[in-house]
mmJSON file of the N, C-alpha and C atoms, coordinates in Angstrom:
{"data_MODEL":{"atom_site":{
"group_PDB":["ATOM","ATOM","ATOM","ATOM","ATOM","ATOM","ATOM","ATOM","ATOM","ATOM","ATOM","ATOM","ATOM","ATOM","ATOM","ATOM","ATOM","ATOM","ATOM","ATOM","ATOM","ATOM","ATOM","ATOM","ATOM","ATOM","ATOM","ATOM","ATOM","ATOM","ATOM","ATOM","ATOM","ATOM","ATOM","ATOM","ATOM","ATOM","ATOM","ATOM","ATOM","ATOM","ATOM","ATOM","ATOM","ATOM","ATOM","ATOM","ATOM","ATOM","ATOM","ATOM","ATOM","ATOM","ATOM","ATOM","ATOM","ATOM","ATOM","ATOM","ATOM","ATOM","ATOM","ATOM","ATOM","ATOM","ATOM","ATOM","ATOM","ATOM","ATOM","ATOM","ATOM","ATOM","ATOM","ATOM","ATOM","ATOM","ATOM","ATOM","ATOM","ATOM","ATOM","ATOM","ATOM","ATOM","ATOM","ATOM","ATOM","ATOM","ATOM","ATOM","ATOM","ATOM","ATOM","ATOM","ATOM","ATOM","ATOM","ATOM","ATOM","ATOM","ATOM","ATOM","ATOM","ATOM","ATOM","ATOM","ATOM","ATOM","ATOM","ATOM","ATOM","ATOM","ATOM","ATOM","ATOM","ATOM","ATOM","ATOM","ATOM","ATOM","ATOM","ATOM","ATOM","ATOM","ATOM","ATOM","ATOM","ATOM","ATOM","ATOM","ATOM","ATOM","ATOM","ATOM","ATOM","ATOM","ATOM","ATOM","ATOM","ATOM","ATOM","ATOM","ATOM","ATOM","ATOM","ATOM","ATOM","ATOM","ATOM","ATOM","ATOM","ATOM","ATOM","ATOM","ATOM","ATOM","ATOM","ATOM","ATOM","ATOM","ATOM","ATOM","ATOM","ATOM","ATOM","ATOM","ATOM","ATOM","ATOM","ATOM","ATOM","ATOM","ATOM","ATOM","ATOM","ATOM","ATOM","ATOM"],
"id":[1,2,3,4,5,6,7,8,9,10,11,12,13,14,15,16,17,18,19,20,21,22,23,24,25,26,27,28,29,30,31,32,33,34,35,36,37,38,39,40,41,42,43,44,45,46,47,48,49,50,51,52,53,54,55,56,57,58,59,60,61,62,63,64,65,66,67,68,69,70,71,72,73,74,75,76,77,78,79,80,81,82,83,84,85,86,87,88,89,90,91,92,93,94,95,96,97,98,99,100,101,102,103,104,105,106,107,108,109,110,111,112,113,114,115,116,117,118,119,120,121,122,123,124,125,126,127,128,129,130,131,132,133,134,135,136,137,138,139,140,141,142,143,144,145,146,147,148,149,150,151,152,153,154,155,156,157,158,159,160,161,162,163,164,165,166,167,168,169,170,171,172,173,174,175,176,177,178,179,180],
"type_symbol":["N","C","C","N","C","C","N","C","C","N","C","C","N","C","C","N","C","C","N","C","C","N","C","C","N","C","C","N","C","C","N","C","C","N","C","C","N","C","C","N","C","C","N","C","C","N","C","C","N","C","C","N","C","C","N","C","C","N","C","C","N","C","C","N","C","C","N","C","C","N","C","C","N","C","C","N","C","C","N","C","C","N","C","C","N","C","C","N","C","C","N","C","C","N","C","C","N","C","C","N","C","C","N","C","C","N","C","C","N","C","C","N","C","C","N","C","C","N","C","C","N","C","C","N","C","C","N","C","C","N","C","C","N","C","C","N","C","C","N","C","C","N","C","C","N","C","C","N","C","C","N","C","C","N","C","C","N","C","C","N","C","C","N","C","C","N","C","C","N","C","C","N","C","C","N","C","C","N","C","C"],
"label_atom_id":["N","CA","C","N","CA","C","N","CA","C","N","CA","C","N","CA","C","N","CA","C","N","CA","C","N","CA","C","N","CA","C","N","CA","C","N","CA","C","N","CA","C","N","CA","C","N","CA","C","N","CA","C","N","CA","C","N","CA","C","N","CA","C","N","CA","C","N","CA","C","N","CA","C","N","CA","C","N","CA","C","N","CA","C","N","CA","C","N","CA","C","N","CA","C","N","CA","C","N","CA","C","N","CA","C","N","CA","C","N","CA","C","N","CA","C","N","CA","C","N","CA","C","N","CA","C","N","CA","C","N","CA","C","N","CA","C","N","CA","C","N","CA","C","N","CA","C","N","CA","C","N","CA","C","N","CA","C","N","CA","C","N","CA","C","N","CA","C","N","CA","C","N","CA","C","N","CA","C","N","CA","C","N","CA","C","N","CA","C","N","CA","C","N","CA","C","N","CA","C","N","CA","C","N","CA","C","N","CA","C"],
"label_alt_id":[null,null,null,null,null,null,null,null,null,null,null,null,null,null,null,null,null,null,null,null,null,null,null,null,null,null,null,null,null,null,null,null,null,null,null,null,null,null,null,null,null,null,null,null,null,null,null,null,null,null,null,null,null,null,null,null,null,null,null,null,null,null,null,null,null,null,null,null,null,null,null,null,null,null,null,null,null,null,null,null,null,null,null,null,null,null,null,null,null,null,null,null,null,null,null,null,null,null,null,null,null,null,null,null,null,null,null,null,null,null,null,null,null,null,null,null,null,null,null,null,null,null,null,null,null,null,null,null,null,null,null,null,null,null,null,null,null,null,null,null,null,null,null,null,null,null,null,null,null,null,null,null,null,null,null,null,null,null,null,null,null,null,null,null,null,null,null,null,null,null,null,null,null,null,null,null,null,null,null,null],
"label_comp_id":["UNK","UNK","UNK","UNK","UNK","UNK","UNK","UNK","UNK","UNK","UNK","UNK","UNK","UNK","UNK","UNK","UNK","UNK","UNK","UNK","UNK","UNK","UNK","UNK","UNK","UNK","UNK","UNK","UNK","UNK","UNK","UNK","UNK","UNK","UNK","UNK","UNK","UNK","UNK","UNK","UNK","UNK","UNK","UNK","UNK","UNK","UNK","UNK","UNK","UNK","UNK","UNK","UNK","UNK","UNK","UNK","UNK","UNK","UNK","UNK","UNK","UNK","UNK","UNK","UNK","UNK","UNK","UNK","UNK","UNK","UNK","UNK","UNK","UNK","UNK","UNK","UNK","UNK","UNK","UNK","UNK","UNK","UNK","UNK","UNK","UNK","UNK","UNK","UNK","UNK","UNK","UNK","UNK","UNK","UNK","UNK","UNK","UNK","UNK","UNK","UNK","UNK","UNK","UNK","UNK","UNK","UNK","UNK","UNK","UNK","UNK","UNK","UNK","UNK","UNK","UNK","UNK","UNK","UNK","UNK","UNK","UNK","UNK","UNK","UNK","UNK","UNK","UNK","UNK","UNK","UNK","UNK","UNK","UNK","UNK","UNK","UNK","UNK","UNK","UNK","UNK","UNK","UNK","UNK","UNK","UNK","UNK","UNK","UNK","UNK","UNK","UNK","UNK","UNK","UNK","UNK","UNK","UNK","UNK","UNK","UNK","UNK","UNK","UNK","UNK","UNK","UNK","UNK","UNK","UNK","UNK","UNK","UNK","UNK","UNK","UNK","UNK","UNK","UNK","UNK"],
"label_asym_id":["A","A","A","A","A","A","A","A","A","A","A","A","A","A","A","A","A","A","A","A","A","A","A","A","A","A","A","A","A","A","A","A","A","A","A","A","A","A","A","A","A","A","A","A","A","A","A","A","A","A","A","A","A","A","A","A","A","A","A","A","A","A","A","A","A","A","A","A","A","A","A","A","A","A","A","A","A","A","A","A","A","A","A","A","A","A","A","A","A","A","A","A","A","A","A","A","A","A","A","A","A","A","A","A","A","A","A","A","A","A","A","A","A","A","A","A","A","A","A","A","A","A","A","A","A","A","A","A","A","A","A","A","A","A","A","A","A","A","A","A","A","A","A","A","A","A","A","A","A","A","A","A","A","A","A","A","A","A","A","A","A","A","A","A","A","A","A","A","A","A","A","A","A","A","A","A","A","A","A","A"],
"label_entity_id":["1","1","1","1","1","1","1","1","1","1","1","1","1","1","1","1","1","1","1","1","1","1","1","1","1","1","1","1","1","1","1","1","1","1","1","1","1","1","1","1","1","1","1","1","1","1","1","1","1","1","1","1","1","1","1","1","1","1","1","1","1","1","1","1","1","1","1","1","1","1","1","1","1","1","1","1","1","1","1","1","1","1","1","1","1","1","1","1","1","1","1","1","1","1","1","1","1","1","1","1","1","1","1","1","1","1","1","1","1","1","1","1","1","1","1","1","1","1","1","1","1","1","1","1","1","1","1","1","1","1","1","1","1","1","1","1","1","1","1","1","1","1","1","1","1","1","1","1","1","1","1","1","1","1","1","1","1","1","1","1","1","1","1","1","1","1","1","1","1","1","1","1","1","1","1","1","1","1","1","1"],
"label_seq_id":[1,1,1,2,2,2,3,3,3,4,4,4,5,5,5,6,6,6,7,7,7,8,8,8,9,9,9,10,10,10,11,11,11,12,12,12,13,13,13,14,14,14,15,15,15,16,16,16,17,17,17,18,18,18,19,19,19,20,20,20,21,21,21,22,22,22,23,23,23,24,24,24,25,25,25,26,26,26,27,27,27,28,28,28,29,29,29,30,30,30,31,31,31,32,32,32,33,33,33,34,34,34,35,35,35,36,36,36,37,37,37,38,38,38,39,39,39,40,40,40,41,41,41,42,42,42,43,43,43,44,44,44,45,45,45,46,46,46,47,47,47,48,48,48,49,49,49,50,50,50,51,51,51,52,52,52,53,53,53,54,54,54,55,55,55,56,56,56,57,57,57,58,58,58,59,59,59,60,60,60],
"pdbx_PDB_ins_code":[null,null,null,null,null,null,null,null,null,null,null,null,null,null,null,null,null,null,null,null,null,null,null,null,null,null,null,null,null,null,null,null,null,null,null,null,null,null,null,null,null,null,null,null,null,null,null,null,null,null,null,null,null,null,null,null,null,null,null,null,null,null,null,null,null,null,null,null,null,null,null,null,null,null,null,null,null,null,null,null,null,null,null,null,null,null,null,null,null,null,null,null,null,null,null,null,null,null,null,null,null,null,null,null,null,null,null,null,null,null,null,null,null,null,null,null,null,null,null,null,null,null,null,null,null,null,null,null,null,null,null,null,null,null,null,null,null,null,null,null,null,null,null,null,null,null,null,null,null,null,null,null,null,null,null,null,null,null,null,null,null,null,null,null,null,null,null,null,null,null,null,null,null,null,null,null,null,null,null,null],
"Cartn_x":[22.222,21.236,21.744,21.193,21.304,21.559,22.363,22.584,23.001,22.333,22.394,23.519,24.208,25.644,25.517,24.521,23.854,23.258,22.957,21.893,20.382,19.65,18.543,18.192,18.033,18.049,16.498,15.982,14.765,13.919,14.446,14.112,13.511,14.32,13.897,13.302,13.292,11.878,10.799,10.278,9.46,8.993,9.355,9.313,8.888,9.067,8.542,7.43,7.223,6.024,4.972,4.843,3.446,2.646,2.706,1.524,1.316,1.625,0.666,-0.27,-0.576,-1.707,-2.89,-3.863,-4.754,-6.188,-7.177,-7.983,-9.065,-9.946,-11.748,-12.476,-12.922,-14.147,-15.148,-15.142,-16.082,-17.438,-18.403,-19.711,-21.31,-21.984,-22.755,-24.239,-25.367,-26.8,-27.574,-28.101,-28.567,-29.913,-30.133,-31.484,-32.16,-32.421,-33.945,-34.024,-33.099,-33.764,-33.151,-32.117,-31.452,-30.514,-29.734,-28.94,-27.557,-26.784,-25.275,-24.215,-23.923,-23.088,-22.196,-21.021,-19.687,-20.056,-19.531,-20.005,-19.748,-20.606,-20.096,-20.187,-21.095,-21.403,-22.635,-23.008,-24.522,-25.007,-26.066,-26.428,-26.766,-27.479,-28.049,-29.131,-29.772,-31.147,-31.31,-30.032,-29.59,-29.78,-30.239,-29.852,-28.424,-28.301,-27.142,-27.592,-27.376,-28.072,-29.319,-30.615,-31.437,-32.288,-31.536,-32.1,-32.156,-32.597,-32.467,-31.806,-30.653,-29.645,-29.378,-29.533,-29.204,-30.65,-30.343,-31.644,-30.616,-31.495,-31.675,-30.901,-29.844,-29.183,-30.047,-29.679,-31.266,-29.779,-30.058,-29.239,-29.927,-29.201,-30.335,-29.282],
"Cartn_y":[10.004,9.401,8.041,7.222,5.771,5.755,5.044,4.713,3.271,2.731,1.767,1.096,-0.326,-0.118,-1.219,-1.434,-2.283,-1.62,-1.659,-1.5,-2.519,-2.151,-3.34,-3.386,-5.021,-5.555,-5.695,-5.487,-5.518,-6.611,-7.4,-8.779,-8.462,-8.163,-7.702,-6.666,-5.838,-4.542,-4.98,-5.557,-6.036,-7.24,-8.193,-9.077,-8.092,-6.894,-6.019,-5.508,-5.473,-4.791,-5.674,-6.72,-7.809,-7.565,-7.435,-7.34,-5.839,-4.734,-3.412,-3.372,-4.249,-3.755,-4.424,-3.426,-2.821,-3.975,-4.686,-5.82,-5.028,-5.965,-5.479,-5.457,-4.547,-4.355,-5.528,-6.835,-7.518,-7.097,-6.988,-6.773,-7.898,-7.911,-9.165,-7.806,-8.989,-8.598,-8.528,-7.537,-7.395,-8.606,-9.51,-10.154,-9.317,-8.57,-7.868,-6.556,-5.894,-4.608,-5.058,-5.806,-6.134,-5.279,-4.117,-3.227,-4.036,-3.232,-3.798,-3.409,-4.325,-3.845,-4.903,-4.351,-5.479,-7.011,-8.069,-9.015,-8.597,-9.558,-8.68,-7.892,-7.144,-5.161,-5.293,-4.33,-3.903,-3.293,-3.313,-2.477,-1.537,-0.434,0.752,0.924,-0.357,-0.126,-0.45,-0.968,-1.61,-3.132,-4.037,-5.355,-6.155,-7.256,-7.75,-9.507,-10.235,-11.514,-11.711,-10.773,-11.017,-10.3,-9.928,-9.264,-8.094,-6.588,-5.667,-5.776,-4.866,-5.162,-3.417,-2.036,-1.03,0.051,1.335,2.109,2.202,2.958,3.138,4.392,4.827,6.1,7.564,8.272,9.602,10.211,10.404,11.476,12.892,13.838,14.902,16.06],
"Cartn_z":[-2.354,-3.217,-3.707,-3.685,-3.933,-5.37,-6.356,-7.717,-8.301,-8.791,-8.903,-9.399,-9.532,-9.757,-11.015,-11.545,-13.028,-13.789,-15.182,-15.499,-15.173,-15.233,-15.248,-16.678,-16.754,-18.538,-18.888,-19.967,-20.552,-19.771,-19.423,-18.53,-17.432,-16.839,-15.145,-15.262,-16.107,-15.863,-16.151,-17.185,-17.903,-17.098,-15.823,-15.319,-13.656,-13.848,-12.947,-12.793,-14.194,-14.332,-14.755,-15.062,-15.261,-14.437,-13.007,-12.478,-12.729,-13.449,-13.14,-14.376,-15.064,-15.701,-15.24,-15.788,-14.997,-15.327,-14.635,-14.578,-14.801,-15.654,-16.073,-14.719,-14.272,-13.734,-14.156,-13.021,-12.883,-12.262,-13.045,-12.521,-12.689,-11.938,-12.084,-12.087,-12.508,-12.397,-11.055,-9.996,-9.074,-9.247,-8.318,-8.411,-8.286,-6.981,-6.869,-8.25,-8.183,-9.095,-10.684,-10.685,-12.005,-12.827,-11.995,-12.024,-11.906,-13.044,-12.534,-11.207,-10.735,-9.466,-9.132,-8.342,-8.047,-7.384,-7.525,-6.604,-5.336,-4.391,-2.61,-2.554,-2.737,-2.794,-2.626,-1.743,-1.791,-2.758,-3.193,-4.479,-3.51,-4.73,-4.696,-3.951,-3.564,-3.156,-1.624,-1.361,-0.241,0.152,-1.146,-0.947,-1.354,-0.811,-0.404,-0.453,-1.514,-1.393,-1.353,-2.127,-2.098,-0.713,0.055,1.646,1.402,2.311,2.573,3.819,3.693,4.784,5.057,4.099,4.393,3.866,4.149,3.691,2.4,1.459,-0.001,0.016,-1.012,-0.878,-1.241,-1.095,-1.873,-2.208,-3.631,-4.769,-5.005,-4.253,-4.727,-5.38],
"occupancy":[1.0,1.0,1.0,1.0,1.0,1.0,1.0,1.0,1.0,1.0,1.0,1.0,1.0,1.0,1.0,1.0,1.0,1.0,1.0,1.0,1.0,1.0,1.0,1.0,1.0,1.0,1.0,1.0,1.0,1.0,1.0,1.0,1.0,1.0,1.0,1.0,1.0,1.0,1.0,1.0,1.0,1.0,1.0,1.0,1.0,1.0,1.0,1.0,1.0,1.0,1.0,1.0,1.0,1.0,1.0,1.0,1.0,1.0,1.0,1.0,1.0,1.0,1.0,1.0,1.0,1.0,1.0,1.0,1.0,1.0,1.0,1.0,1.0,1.0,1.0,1.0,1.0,1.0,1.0,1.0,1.0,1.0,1.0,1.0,1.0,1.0,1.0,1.0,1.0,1.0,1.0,1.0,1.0,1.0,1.0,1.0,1.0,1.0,1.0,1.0,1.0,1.0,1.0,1.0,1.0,1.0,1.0,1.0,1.0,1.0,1.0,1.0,1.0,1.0,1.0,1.0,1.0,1.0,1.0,1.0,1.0,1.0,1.0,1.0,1.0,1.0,1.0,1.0,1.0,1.0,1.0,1.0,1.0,1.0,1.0,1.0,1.0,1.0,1.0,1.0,1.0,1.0,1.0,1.0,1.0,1.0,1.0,1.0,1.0,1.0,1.0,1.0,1.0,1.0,1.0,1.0,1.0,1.0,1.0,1.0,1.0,1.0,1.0,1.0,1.0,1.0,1.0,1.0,1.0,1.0,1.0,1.0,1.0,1.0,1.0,1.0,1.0,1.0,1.0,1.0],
"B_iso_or_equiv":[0.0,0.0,0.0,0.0,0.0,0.0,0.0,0.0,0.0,0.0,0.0,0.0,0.0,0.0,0.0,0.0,0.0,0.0,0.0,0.0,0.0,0.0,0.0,0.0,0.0,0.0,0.0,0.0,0.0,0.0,0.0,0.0,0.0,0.0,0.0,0.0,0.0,0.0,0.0,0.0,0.0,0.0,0.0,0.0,0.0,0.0,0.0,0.0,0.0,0.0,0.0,0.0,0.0,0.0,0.0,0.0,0.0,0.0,0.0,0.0,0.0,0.0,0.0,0.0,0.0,0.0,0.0,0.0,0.0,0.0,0.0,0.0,0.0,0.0,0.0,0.0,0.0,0.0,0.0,0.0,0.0,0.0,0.0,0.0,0.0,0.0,0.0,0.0,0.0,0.0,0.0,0.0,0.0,0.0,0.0,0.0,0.0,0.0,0.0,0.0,0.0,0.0,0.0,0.0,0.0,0.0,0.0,0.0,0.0,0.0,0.0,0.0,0.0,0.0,0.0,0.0,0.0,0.0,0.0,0.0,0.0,0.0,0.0,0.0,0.0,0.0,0.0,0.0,0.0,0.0,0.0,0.0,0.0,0.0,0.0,0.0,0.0,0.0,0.0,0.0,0.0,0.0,0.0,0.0,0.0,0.0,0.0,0.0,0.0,0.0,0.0,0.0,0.0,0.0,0.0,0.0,0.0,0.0,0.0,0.0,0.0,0.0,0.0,0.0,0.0,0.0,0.0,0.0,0.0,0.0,0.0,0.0,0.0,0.0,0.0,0.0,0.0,0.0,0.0,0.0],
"pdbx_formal_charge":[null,null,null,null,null,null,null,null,null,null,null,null,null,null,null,null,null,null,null,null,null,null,null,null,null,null,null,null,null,null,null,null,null,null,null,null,null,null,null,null,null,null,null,null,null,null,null,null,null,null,null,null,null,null,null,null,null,null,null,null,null,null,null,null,null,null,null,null,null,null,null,null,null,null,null,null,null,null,null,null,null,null,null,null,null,null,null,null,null,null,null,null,null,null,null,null,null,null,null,null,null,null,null,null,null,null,null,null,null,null,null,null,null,null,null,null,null,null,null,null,null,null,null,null,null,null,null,null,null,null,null,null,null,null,null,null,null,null,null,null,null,null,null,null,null,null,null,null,null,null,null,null,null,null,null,null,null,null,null,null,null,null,null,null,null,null,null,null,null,null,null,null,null,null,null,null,null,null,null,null],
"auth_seq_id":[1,1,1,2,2,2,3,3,3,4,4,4,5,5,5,6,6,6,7,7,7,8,8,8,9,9,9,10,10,10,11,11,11,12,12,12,13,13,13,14,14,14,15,15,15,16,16,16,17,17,17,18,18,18,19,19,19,20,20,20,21,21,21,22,22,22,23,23,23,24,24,24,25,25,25,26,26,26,27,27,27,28,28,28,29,29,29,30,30,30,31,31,31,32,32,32,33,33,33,34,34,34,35,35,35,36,36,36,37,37,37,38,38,38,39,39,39,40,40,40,41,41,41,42,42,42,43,43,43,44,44,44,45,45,45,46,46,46,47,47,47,48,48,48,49,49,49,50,50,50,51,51,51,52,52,52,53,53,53,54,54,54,55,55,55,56,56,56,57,57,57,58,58,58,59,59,59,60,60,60],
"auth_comp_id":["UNK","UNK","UNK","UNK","UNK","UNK","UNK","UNK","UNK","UNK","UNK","UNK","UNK","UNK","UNK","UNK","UNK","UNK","UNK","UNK","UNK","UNK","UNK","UNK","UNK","UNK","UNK","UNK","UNK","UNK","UNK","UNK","UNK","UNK","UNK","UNK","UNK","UNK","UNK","UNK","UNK","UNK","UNK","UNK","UNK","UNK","UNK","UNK","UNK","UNK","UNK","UNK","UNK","UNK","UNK","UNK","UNK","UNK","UNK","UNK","UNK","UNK","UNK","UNK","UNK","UNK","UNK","UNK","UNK","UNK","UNK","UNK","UNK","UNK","UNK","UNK","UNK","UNK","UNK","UNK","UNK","UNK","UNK","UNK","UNK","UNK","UNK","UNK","UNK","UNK","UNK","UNK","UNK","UNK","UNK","UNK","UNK","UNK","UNK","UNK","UNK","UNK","UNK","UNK","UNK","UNK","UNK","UNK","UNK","UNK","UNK","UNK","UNK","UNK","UNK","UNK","UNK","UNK","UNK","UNK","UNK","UNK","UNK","UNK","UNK","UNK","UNK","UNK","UNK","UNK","UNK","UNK","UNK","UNK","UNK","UNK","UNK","UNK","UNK","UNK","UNK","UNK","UNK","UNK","UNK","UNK","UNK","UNK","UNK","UNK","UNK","UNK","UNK","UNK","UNK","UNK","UNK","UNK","UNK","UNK","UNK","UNK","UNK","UNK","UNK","UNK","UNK","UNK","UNK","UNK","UNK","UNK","UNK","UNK","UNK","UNK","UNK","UNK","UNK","UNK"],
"auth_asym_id":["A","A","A","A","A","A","A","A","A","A","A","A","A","A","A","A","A","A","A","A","A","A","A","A","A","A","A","A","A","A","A","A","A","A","A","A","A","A","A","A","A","A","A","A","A","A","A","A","A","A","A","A","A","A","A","A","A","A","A","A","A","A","A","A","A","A","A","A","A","A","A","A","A","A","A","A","A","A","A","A","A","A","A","A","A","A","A","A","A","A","A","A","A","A","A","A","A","A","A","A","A","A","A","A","A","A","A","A","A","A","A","A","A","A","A","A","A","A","A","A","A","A","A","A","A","A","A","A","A","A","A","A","A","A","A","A","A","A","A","A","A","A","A","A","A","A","A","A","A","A","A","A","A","A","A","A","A","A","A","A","A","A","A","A","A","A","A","A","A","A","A","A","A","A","A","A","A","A","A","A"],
"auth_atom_id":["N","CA","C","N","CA","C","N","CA","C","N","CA","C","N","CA","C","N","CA","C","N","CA","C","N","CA","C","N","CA","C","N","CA","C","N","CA","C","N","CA","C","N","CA","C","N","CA","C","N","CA","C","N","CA","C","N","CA","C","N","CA","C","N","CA","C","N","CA","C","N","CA","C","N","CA","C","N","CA","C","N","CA","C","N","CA","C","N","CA","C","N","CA","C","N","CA","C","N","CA","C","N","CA","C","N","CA","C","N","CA","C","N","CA","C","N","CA","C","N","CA","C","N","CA","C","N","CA","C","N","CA","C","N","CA","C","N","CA","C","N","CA","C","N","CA","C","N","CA","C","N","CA","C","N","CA","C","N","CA","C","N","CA","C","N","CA","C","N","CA","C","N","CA","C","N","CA","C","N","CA","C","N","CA","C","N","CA","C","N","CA","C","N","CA","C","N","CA","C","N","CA","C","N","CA","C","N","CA","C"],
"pdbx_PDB_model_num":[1,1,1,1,1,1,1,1,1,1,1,1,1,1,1,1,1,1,1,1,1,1,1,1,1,1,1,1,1,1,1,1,1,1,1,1,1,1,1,1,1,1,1,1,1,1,1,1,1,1,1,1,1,1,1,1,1,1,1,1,1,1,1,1,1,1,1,1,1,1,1,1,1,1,1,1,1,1,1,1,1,1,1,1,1,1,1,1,1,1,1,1,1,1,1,1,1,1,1,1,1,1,1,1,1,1,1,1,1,1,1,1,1,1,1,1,1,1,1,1,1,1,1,1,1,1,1,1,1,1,1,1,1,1,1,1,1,1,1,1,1,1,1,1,1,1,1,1,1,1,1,1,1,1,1,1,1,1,1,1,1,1,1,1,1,1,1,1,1,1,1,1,1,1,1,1,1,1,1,1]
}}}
């Protein structure tokens, strides 16, 4: 088993870990139905830029 032959100083952990916290959920307004959804995502209804590009999902 590997053991490290330092401690690691408040510095370098903490300089480790900046990138893991965690980013807001960016979400924008659908033009056609006006539902929230990710940018670059198809909505729910299956438009994509204003087009219909997929069928509509059925939740049953």
């Amino acid at each position: 088993m590997a053991v490290p032959k330092k401690k690691t100083s408040k510095s370098k952990r903490n300089m480790r870990r900046a990138h893991d916290a965690l980013n807001p959920v960016i979400v924008v307004e659908d033009k056609t139905t006006g539902e929230l959804k990710r940018p670059h995502h198809v909505s729910a209804d299956g438009h994509y830029n204003g087009r219909k590009v997929t069928k509509a999902k059925v939740n049953r």
